[in-house]
N, C-alpha and C positions, 0 to 999 in steps of 0.2 A: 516691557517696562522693567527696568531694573530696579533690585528691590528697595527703598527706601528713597527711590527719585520721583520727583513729581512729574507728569511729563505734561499736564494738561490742566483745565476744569480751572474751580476760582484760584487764588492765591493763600496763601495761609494765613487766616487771619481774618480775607473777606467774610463778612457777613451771609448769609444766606437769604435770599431777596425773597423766595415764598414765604419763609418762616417771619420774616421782616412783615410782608404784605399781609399775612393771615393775624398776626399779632395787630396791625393798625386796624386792619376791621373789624377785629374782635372788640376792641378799645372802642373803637367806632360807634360799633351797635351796643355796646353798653353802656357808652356816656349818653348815646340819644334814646334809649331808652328805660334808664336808671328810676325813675321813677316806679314803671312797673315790674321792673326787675325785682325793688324794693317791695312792692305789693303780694308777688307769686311768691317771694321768698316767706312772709311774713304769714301766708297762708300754709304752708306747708305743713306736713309732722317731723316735730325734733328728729328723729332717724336720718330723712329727705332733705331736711337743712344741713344737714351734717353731710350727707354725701355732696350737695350742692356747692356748699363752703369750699368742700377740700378739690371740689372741679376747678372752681374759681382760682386758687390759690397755685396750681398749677401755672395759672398765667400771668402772677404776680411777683412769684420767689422763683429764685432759680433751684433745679431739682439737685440734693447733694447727690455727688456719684461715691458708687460703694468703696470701701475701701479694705485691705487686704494687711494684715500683722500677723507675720512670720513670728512665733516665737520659741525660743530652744527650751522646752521644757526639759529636759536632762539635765543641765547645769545648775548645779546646788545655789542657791540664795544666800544671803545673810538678811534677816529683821531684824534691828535693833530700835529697841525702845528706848525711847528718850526723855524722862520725868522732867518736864518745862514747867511745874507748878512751885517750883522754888525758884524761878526769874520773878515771877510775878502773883506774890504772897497776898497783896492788898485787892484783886480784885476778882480774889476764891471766895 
């Protein structure tokens, strides 16, 4: 395979059908049985709800990916301060 060529597998872009599948019946078996989900939740200790919650929330939000800033600490800055309390005298 040459480097950066697709040669196979889904399209770019496609969806991924297990992840698609296992997301519906996860939704699935929570919506049928939400009720006691409500109940084992409610029984828990605060600690146990907390890790529960943040299981759950996994399959709710999308997970941010990490992100990476370069920056040139060698080159000299300038701060300048800027006294804005003479624009707006009346509402110091």
């Amino acid at each position: 395979m040459a480097k950066g060529l697709k040669t196979g597998g889904r399209e770019q872009g496609t969806p991924n059908k297990l992840t698609s599948d296992l997301r519906e019946r996860i939704n699935g078996f929570l919506t049928d049985n939400w009720e006691q989900v409500e109940k084992d939740f409610q029984s828990l200790e605060p600690e146990k709800k907390i890790v529960m919650f943040e299981k759950l929330l996994n399959y709710t939000l999308p997970r941010m990916q990490a992100t990476q800033l370069d920056a040139n600490l060698n080159t000299p800055h300038k701060i300048e301060y800027v006294n804005c309390s003479k624009q707006f005298p009346d509402e110091l």
